[in-house]
Structure formats: structure tokens, C-alpha cells
C-alpha angles and dihedrals in degrees: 000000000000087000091050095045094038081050081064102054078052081071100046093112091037085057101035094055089051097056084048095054102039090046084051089046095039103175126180119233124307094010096065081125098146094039083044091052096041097053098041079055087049099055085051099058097054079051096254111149092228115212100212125170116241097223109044130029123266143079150208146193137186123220116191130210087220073241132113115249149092128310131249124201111205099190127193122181126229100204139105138202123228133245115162091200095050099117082226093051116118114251104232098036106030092230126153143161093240092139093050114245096129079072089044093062095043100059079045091067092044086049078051095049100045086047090064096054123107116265100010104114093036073106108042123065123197128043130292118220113201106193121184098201135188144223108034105143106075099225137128091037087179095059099047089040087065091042078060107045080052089057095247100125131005095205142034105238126068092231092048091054104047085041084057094042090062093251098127091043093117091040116129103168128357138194144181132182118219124205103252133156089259148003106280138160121196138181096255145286123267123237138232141214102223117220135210103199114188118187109198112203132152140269132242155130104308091204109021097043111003084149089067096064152051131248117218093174091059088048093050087049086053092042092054091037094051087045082056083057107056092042090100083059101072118084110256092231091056088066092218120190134187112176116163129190125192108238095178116010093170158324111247127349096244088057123079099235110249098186121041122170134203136187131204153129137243099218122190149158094247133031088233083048092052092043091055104043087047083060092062096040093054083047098059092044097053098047094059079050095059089041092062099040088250131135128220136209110209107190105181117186126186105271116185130310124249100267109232100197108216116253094219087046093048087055093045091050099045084050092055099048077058096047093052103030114013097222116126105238131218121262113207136181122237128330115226089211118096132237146173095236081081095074096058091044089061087061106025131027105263140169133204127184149164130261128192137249106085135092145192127037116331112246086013138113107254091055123126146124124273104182111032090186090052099044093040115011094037084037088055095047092051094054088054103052082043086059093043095059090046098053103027125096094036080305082290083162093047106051083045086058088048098049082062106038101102100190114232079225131031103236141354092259096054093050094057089037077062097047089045092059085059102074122094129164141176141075107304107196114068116198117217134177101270110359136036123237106206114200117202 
């Protein structure tokens, strides 16, 4: 393992130029084009045949031992968040790496590096996938929700999408290492379902008829307002979230606004928990619609799944920050942010957990990284001894880890057959002559 860990700090420049470059080129999910085309030429370089689809960002290449044995999948993801204040925001988008993937993908290349040295998989058997995937952040719903109605994704997140295009079908564990403040490995996250809410009102004078029409900016007001209502209702232990945001409040000030759209998400610790909280959030939307005489278009999509972290693969991972650093991690409980690592940990034992480096409030503005080798180069030697203890010994540990691995769904197939089952659309109150139908 030394010769494999000292092959990472050969690629120091080659990762620190490329967290450099993507933190100066931040780009939200699905459009990480320049990222996208940087890190595919930089797999090339190192001489890696990449497998990258023609219609989304994101890549991926397999390297194999030339021995028999399981696949691991190391993952890194090329998108950012976006927050417009941040002093390293663009200017125009808004975009900006304050959650740290621009390091993820740079301790990806230096994985990529070590693994071409001589002598560095004579250990190891398999064979190793490295994936560079987008869209993790859930954000501009809008804008996915049309890339879906073209036929370009099925689902929102990046992992979601290559699971369902068959990429992880040889998978057997998989594992990713987010920048963090501090090596820490936690239970898990919890998941979502997104949402997508449209009030429909009617438009008219502001000032001269406001009776005639129908405002759909008062009714969202009620609808978040009523959601606020019903928060102390939600067991503590489920972790439940509802956090909107407006998207479109209105067209011009002297009009009453007839549209108004909102995005969010229903978080929770379960999937059960999440279902049944969405139910009593719909139902509190679409009773400020129907107070107002208002109608309300709920479109839900399958977000991400809660992320269950295997046990074995805590423990491997915790022994590998040891192995590489020395240095005793934190173990932590449940995050209450979502991921779609989530929805691989619900089919194959995976693990993801924090590095160090950064500082200040994820997805805020005063967040940066301190400390580019601990949060890339360190990052990338984790990962790799991650990968040694998986792999050595005929995967001995792996297989172990696998044995006792018991899948929240059968298959693949049968996982994304569930969240499938989660999307709904259309308007849900019908006006009739003398009566209202709600659909909920």
C-alpha cells in the first residue's frame, strides 16, 4: 500500500491545477460542460479510454487488475451549487463550488494517476471503476423537469441516472469521499421526493379590479404558511424538511399575479416516513388553493433515497483514514442533508464520508478551502487505501462486507420500478358546477 499512497502525492501538481481550474469554472448539474470536458482530457492524458454518454455530462473508465474478483466503483461529482454572494460566484450564473466537488474530482484524477504506476495493482485483483458523475445538488428543478419531458434524463440526480442507464450493473461496493472540515463518518443522510408546486390564479387590474380576479401569489403565501402549521406534526426521529423557494411570484406589480411557482423538497429519514409526510404537505397546499378559489398544479419526482452507510464499510473506511493519516475520525449519526448516494446504498454496500480542508457554511457564502492538499491530495490517498483493503487479499474483506450486505430492494430494477411509482403531476382541485373534487 506505501507504493500505491506515495503514487498519489506524483500527481500533487496534476490535482492541484485541477482544483484550481473547476473552482474558477463552477457549473450546476447537467451543464458541468467545461469541467466535463477538462476531466475526460485529463484521463486521457494519463492514457484511460473514458465511456462517456453523448447526451449528459459525466464519464467513466475501468481499469482491471488482469485478476479475477469484484468491482468497486470510487465516485467523484462535477457539479456546483449556486450562491450569487459568494465573492468566487460567477457573475452571470451565480454558480459556485461552495460544497466542494471541484476537490472531489481532483483527488479522482490523482486515484487515476497512482493506479497507472507500475506495480500498484500486483496487490489488488478486480477491477477498479473511477466515474466522474453530474448533477448532485437538486436544484433548478425547472430546468431538469423540461430535460425530462425531452427525454434527456429520467431522473434528477446524476447517480440515479447512470444507475438507471445500466452503468453500475457490475457494481459490487461503491464509495465516494466528500470535502468536509474533518474526517467523519456518519450513519447516513436522509432523501427527499422534489417538488415542483404551481398556483394558477387570474389576472387583472391591481388597482382598478382586483375583485375580478384571483390571486395566486396570496394562495402560495397561505399554502407555505399552512405547511409552516402542520411542522410540529412530524415525529422528531423521521427528520422531516420542507423548505420552498418562489421561482416566479409574478409578472408586473399593477397585475394581480396569476402563476406563481414554487420548488422544494419533503426530506426524511425513511422513505415510509417521506410518503407520508408529502401527503400532509399536498394537503395543506392544496387547501390555501381552494381558499382562495385557486387551483394548483403538484408535480413530485423521485428525489434521492435516505443513504444507509454500510457498517462493514464504516469500519473499513475509518480503518483506512488510519491507515493513510493516522489520524482517529469522527463518527457521527444521521445527516439531515440528502444525497444520491442514497440511491446506490439501498442496492450495494456503500460508504460516504467527509474529508478536511474546507471551512465556513456549506452552500454559503463564506465557504472555502483552507488547505487544497488536505482536502485533494490526502482525500485521494484515503480513497486508495480504501480501495487497497477492499481488493487485497483475493477482496476477502469485500466479499465479507457483501455476505452481509442484505439490499433494501431486491434488485436495481426493482428500486427505480419504487421511485417510479412516486411521480404524480397534474392540477389536483376540479371545479364543477356545484361541488370541488381535491386530488390528492
Amino acid at each position: 500500500m506505501e507504493k500505491l499512497l506515495q503514487s498519489v502525492e506524483n500527481y500533487t501538481d496534476v490535482m492541484l491545477k485541477a482544483e484550481e481550474y473547476i473552482w474558477k469554472n463552477p457549473e450546476t448539474g447537467y451543464k458541468e460542460y467545461k469541467t466535463n470536458k477538462y476531466m475526460i482530457e485529463q484521463f486521457k492524458s494519463l492514457g484511460y479510454d473514458v465511456i462517456a454518454p453523448n447526451d449528459i455530462t459525466g464519464f467513466y473508465t475501468t481499469i482491471d487488475t488482469g485478476k479475477k474478483g469484484p468491482t468497486v466503483l470510487i465516485l467523484a461529482e462535477l457539479d456546483s451549487v449556486i450562491c450569487a454572494s459568494h465573492p468566487s460566484a460567477d457573475p452571470i450564473t451565480g454558480a459556485v463550488h461552495a460544497c466542494g466537488h471541484h476537490c472531489q474530482c481532483s483527488a479522482l484524477l490523482g486515484i487515476a494517476g497512482a493506479l497507472k504506476q507500475d506495480g500498484v495493482l500486483d496487490d489488488l485483483c478486480g477491477k477498479i471503476k473511477l466515474c466522474a458523475v453530474p448533477a448532485e445538488e437538486l436544484l433548478e428543478i425547472e430546468y431538469r423537469t423540461e430535460l425530462i419531458k425531452k427525454g434527456d434524463i429520467k431522473y434528477f440526480g446524476g447517480k440515479t441516472e447512470f444507475l438507471s442507464r445500466g452503468y453500475f450493473d457490475d457494481v459490487d461496493v461503491a464509495f465516494m469521499v466528500h470535502t468536509g472540515k474533518g474526517y467523519t463518518v456518519l450513519d447516513g443522510h436522509i432523501g427527499c421526493i422534489a417538488k415542483k408546486i404551481v398556483y394558477k390564479g387570474k389576472s387583472a387590474h391591481a388597482g382598478g379590479s382586483p375583485w375580478l380576479g384571483k390571486n395566486a401569489l396570496y394562495a402560495a403565501t397561505c399554502g407555505i404558511n399552512a405547511v409552516n402549521a402542520i411542522r410540529e406534526t412530524f415525529i422528531d426521529s423521521d427528520m422531516i424538511r420542507f423548505h420552498p423557494i418562489i421561482t416566479n411570484g409574478g409578472q408586473i406589480v399593477n397585475a394581480i399575479p396569476e402563476t406563481v411557482c414554487i420548488e422544494s423538497y419533503v426530506r426524511g429519514k425513511t422513505y415510509d416516513a417521506i410518503v407520508k409526510a408529502n401527503k400532509r404537505v399536498n394537503q395543506a397546499l392544496i387547501g390555501s388553493a381552494l381558499s382562495l378559489n385557486n387551483n394548483i398544479e403538484i408535480l413530485d419526482y423521485p428525489g434521492y433515497s435516505p443513504e444507509v452507510n454500510d457498517t462493514g464499510m464504516n469500519d473499513l473506511a475509518r480503518q483506512a483514514i488510519k491507515m493513510a493519516l493516522d489520524i482517529d475520525c469522527y463518527v457521527g449519526g444521521t445527516s439531515s442533508g440528502s444525497t444520491d448516494m442514497g440511491d446506490l446504498s439501498v442496492v450495494m454496500p456503500t460508504v460516504q464520508f467527509f474529508s478536511a480542508g474546507a471551512t465556513g457554511t456549506s452552500h454559503g457564502n463564506d465557504y472555502k478551502i483552507v488547505d487544497v492538499k488536505k482536502a485533494t491530495v490526502d482525500s485521494a490517498k484515503v480513497q486508495c487505501a480504501l480501495l487497497y483493503l477492499l481488493l487485497k487479499d483475493d477482496a476477502k474483506k469485500l466479499y465479507d462486507i457483501k455476505s452481509k450486505y442484505t439490499p433494501v430492494y431486491p434488485s436495481i430494477k426493482a428500486y427505480l420500478d419504487y421511485i417510479d411509482k412516486i411521480f404524480s403531476s397534474g392540477d389536483r382541485i376540479i371545479y364543477n358546477e356545484n361541488n370541488v373534487e381535491v386530488i390528492l
